[in-house]
MOPAC internal coordinates of N, CA, C and O (Angstrom, degrees):
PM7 1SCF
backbone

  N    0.0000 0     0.00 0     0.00 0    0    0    0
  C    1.4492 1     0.00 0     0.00 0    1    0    0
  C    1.5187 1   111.15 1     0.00 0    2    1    0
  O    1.2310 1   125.41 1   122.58 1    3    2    1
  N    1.3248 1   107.21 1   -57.42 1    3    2    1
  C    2.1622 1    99.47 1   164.26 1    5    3    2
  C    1.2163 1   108.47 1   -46.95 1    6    5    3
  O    1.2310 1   111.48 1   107.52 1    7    6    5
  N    1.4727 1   133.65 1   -72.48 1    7    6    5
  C    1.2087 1   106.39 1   177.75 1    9    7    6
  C    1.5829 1   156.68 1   -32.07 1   10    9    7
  O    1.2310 1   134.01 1   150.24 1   11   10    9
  N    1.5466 1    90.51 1   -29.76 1   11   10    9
  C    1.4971 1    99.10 1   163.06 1   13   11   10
  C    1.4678 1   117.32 1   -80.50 1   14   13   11
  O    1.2310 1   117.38 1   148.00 1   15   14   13
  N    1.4316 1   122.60 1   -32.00 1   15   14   13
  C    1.0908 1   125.99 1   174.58 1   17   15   14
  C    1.6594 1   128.32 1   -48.34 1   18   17   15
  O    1.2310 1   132.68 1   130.42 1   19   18   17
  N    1.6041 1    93.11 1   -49.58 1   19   18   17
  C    1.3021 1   101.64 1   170.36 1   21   19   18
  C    1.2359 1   116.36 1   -80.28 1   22   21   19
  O    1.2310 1   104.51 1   153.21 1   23   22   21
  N    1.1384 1   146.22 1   -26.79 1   23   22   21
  C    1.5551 1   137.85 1   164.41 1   25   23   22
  C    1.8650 1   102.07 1   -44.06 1   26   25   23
  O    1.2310 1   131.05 1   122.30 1   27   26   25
  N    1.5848 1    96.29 1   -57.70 1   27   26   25
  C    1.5309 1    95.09 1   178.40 1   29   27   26
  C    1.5208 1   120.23 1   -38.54 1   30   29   27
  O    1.2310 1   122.81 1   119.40 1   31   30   29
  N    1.0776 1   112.22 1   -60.60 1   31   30   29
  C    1.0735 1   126.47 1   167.15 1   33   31   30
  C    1.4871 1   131.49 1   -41.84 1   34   33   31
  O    1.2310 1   123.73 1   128.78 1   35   34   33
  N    1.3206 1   110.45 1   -51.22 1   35   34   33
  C    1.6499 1   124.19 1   171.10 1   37   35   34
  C    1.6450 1    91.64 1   -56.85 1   38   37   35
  O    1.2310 1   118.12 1   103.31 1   39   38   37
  N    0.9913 1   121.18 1   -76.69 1   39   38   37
  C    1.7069 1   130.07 1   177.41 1   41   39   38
  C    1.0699 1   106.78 1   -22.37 1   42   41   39
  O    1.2310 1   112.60 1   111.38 1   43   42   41
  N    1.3767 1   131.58 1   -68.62 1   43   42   41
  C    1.8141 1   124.69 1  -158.30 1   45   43   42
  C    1.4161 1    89.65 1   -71.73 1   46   45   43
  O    1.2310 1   118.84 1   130.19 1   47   46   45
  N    1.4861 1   119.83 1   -49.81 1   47   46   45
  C    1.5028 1   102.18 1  -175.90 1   49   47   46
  C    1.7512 1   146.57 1   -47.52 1   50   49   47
  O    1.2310 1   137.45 1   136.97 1   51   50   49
  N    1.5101 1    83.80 1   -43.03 1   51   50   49
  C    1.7435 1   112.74 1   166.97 1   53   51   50
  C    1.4848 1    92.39 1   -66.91 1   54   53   51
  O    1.2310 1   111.32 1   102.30 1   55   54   53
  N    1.3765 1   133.96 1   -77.70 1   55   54   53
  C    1.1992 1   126.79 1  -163.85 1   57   55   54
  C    1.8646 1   121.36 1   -58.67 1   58   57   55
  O    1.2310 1   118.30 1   178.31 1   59   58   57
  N    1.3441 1   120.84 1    -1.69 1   59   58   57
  C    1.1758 1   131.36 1  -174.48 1   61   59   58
  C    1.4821 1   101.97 1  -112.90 1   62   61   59
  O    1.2310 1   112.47 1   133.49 1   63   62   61
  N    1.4028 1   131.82 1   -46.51 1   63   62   61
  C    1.7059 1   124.04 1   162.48 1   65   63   62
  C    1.3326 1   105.24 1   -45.91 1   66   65   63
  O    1.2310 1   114.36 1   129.27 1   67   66   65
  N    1.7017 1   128.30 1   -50.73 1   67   66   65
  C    1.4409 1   125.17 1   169.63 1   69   67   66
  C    1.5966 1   114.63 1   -22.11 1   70   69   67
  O    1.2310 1   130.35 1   118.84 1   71   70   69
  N    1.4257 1    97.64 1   -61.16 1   71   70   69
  C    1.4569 1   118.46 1  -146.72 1   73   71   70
  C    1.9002 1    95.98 1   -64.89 1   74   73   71
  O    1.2310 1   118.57 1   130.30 1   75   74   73
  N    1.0542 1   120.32 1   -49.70 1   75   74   73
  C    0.9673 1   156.47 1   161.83 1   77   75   74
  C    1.5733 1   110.00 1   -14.77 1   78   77   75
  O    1.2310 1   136.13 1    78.78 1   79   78   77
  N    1.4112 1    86.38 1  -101.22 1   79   78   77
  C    1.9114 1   103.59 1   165.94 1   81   79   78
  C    1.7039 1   113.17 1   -53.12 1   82   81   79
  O    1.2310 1   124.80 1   172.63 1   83   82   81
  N    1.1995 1   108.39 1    -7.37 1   83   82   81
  C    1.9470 1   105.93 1  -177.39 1   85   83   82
  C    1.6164 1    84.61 1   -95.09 1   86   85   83
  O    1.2310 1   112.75 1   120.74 1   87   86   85
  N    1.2514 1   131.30 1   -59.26 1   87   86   85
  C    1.0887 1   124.99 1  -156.32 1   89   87   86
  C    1.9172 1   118.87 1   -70.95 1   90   89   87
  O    1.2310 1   130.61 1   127.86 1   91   90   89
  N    1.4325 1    97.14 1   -52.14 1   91   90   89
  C    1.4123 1    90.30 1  -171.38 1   93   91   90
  C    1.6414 1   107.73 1   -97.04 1   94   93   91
  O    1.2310 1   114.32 1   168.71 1   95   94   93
  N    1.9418 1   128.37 1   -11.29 1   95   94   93
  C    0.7406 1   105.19 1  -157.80 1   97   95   94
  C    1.7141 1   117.10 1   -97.45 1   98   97   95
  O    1.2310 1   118.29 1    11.92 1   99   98   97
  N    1.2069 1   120.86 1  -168.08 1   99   98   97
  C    1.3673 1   124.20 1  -151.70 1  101   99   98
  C    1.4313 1   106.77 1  -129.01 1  102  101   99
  O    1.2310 1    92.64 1   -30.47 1  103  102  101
  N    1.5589 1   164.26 1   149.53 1  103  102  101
  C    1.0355 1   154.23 1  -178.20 1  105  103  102
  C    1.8447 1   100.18 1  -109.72 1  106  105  103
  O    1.2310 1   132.59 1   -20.88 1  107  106  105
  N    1.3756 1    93.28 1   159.12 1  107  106  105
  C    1.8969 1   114.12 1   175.71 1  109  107  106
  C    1.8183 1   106.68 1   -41.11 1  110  109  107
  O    1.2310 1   118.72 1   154.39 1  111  110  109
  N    1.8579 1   120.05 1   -25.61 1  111  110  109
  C    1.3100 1   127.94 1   161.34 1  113  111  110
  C    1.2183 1   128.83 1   -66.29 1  114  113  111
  O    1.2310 1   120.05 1   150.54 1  115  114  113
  N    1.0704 1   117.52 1   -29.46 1  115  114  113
  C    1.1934 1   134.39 1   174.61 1  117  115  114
  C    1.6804 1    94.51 1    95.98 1  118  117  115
  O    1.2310 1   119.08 1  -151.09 1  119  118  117
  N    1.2252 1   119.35 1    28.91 1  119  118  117
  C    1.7819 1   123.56 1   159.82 1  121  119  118
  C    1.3055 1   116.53 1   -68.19 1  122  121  119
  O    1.2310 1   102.13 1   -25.58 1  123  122  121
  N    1.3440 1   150.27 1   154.42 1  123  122  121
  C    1.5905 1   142.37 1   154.01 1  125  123  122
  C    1.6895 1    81.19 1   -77.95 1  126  125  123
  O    1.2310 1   140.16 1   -21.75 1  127  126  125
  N    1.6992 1    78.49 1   158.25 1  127  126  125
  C    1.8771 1   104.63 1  -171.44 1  129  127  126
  C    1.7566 1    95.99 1   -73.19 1  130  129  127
  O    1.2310 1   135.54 1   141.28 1  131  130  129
  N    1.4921 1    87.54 1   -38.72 1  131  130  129
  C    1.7823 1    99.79 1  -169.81 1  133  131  130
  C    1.8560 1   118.39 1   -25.92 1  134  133  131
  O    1.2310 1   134.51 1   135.41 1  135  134  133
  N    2.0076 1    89.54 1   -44.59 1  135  134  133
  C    1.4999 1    96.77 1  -157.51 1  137  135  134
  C    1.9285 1    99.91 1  -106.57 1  138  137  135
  O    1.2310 1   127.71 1  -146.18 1  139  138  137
  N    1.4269 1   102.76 1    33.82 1  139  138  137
  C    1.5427 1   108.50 1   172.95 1  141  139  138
  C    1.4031 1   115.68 1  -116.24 1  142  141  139
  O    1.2310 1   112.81 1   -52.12 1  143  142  141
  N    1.8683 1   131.18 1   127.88 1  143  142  141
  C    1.2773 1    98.31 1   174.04 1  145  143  142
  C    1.8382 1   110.22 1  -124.63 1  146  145  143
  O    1.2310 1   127.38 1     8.11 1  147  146  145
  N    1.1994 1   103.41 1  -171.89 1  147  146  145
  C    1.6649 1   106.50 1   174.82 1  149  147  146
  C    1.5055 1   107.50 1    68.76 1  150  149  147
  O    1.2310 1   116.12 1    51.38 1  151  150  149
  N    1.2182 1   124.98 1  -128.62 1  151  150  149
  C    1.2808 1   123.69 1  -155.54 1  153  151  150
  C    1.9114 1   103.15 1   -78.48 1  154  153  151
  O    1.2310 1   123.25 1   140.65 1  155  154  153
  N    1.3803 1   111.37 1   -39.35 1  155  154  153
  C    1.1988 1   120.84 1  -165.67 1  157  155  154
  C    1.6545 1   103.87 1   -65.87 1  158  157  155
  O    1.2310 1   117.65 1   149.40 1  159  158  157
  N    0.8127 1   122.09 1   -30.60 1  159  158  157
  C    1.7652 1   146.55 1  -163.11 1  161  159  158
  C    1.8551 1    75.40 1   -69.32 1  162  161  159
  O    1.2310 1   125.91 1    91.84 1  163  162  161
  N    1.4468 1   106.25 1   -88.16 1  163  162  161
  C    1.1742 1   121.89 1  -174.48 1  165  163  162
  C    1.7145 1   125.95 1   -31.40 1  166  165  163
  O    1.2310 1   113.83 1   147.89 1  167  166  165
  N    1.0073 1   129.28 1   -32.11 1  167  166  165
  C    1.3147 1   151.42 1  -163.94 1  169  167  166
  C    1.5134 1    81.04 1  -115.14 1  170  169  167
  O    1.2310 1   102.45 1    40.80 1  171  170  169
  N    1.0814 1   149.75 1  -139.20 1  171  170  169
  C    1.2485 1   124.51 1  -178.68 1  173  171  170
  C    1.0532 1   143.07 1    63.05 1  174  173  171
  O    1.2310 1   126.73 1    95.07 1  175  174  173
  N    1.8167 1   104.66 1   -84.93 1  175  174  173
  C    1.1519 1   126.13 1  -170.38 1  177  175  174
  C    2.0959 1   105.03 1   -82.65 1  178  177  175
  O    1.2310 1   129.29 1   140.71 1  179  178  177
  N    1.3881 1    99.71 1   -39.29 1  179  178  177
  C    1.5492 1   117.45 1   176.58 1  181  179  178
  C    1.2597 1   102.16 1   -63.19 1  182  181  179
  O    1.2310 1   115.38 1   150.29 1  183  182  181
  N    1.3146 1   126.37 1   -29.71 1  183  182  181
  C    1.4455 1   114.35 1  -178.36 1  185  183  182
  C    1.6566 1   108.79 1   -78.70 1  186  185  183
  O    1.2310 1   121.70 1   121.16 1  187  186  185
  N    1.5627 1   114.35 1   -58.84 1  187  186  185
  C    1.1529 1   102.52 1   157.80 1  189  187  186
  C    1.5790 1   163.79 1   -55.63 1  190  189  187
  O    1.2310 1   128.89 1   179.87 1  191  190  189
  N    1.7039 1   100.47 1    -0.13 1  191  190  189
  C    1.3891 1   106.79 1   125.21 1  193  191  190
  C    1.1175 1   137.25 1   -59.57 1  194  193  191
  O    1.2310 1   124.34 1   124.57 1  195  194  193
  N    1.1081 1   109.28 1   -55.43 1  195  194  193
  C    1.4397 1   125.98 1   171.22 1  197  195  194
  C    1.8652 1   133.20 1   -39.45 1  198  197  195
  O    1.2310 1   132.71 1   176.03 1  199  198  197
  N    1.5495 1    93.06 1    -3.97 1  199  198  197
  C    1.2258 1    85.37 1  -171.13 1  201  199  198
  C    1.5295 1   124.66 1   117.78 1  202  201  199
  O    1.2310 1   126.10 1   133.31 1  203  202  201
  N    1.7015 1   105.89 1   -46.69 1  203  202  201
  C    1.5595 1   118.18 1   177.54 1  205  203  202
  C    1.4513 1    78.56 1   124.34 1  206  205  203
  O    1.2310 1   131.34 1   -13.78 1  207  206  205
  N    1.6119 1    95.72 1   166.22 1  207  206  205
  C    1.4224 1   104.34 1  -178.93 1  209  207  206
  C    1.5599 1   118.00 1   -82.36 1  210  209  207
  O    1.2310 1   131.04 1   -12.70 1  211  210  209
  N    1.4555 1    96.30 1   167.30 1  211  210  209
  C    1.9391 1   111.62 1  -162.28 1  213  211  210
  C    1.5196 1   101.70 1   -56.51 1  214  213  211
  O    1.2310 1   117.31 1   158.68 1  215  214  213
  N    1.2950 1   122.73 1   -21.32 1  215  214  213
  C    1.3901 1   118.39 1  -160.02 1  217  215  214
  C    1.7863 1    91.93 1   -98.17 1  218  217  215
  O    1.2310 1   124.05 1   155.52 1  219  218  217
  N    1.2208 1   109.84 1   -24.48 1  219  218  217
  C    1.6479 1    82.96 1  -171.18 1  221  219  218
  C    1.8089 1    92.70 1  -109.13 1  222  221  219
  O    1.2310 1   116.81 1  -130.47 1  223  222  221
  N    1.4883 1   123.67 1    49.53 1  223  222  221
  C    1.2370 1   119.60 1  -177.11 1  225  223  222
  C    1.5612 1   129.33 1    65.10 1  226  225  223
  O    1.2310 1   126.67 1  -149.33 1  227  226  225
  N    1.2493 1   104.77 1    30.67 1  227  226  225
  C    1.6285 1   106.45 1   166.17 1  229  227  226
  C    1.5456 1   114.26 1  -126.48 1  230  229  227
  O    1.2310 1   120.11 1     8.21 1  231  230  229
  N    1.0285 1   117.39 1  -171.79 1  231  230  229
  C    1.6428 1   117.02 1  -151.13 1  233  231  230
  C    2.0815 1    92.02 1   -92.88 1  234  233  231
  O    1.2310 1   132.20 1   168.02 1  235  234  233
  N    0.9524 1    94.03 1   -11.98 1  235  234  233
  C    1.5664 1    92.88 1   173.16 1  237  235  234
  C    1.7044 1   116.00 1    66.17 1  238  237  235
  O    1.2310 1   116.14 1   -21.81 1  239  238  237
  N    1.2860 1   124.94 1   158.19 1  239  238  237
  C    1.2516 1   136.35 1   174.29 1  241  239  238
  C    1.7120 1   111.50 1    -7.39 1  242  241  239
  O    1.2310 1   120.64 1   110.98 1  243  242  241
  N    1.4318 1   116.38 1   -69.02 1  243  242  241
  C    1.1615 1   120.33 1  -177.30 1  245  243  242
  C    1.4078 1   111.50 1   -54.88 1  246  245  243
  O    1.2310 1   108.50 1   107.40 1  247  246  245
  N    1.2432 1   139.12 1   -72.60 1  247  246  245
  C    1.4637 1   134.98 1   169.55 1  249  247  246
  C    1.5628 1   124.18 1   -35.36 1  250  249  247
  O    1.2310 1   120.89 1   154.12 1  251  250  249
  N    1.1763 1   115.90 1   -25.88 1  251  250  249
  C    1.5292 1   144.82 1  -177.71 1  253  251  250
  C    1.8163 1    95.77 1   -76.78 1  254  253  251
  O    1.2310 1   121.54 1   122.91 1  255  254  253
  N    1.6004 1   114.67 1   -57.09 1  255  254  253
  C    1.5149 1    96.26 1   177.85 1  257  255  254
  C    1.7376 1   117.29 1   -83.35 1  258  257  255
  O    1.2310 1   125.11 1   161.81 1  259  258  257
  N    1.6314 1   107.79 1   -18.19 1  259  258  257
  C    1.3798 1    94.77 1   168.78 1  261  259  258
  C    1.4879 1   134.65 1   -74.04 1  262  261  259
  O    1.2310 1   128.23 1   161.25 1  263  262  261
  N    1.5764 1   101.76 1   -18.75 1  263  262  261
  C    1.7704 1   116.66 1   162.95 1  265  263  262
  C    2.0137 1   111.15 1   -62.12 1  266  265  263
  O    1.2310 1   131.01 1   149.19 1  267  266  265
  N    1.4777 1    96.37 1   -30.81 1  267  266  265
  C    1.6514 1    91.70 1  -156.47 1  269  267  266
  C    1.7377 1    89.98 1   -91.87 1  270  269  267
  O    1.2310 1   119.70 1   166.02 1  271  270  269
  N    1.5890 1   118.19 1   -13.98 1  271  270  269
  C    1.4272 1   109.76 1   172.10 1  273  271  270
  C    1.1804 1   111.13 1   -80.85 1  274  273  271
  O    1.2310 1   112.19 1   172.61 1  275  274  273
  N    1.1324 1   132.35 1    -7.39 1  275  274  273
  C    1.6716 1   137.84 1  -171.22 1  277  275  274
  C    1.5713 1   102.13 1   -83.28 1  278  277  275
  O    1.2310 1   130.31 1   135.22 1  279  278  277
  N    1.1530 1    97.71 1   -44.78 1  279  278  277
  C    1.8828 1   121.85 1  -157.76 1  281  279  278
  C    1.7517 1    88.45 1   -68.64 1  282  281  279
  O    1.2310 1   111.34 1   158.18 1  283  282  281
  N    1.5720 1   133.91 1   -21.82 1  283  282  281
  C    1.2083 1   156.66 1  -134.37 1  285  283  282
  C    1.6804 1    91.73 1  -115.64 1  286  285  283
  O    1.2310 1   125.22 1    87.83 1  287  286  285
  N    1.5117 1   107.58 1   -92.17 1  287  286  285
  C    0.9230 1   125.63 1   172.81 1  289  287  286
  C    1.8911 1   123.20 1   -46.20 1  290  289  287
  O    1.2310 1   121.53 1   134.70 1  291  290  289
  N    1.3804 1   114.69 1   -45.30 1  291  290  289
  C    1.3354 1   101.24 1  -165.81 1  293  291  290
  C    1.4866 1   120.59 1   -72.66 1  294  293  291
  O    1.2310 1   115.46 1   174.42 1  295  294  293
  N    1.8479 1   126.23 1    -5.58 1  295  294  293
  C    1.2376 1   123.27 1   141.36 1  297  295  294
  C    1.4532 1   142.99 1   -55.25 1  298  297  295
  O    1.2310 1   119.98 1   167.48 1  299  298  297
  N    1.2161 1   117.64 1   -12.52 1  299  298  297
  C    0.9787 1   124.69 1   178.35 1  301  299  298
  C    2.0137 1   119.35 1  -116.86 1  302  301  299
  O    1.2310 1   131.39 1  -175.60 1  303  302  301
  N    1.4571 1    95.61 1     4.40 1  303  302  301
  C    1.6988 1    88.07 1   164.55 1  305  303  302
  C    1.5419 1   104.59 1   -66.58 1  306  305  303
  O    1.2310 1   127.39 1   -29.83 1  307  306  305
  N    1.4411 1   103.39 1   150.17 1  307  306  305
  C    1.5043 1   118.70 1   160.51 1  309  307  306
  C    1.8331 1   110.53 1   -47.49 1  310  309  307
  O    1.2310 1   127.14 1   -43.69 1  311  310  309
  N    1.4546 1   103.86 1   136.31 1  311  310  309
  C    1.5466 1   106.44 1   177.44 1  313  311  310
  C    1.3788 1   105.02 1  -106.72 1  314  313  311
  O    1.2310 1   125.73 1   -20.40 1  315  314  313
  N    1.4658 1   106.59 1   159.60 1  315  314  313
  C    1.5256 1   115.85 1  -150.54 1  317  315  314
  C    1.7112 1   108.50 1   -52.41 1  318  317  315
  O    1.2310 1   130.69 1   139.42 1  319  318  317
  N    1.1510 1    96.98 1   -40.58 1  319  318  317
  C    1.5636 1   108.51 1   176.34 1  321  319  318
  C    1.7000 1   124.99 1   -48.45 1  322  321  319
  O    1.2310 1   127.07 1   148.67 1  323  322  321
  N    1.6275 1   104.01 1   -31.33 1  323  322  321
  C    1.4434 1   106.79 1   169.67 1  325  323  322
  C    1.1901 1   128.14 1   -90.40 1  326  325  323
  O    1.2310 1   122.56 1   166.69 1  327  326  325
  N    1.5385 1   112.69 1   -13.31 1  327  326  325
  C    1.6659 1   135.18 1  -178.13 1  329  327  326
  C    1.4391 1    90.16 1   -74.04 1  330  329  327
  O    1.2310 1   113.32 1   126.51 1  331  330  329
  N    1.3389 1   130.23 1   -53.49 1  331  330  329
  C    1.7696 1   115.46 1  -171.55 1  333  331  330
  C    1.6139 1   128.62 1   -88.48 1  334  333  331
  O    1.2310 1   120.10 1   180.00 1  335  334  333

């Protein structure tokens, strides 16, 4: 039953940073992500986790998917209560 919980959880979260970065965020063009699709959307959106892109001083694409794997992952670590 935790396990499902936390998947749930990983899910709304991942799917709610989505929601998030589609809606309010902005690309290295100064485009909203909103009105980009397919790959550009995507790259985009990873950058704006990320910080903004590498060239205008943000952590760029790569930092962008290790923030949005965290956002993924950190619902579903074991909580202290199940570790003991």
């Amino acid at each position: 039953m935790a396990g499902a919980k936390a998947a749930g959880a990983a899910a709304a979260g991942y799917g709610g940073a989505i929601t998030v970065a589609t809606s309010v965020g902005v690309a290295s063009t100064g485009t909203a992500i909103s009105t980009l699709s397919g790959a550009a959307a995507t790259n985009a959106m990873l950058a704006w986790f990320g910080g903004g892109a590498i060239a205008a001083g943000g952590g760029g694409m790569a930092l962008g998917a290790a923030v949005l794997g965290g956002i993924t992952v950190l619902p579903c670590s074991p909580q202290k209560s199940q570790l003991t």
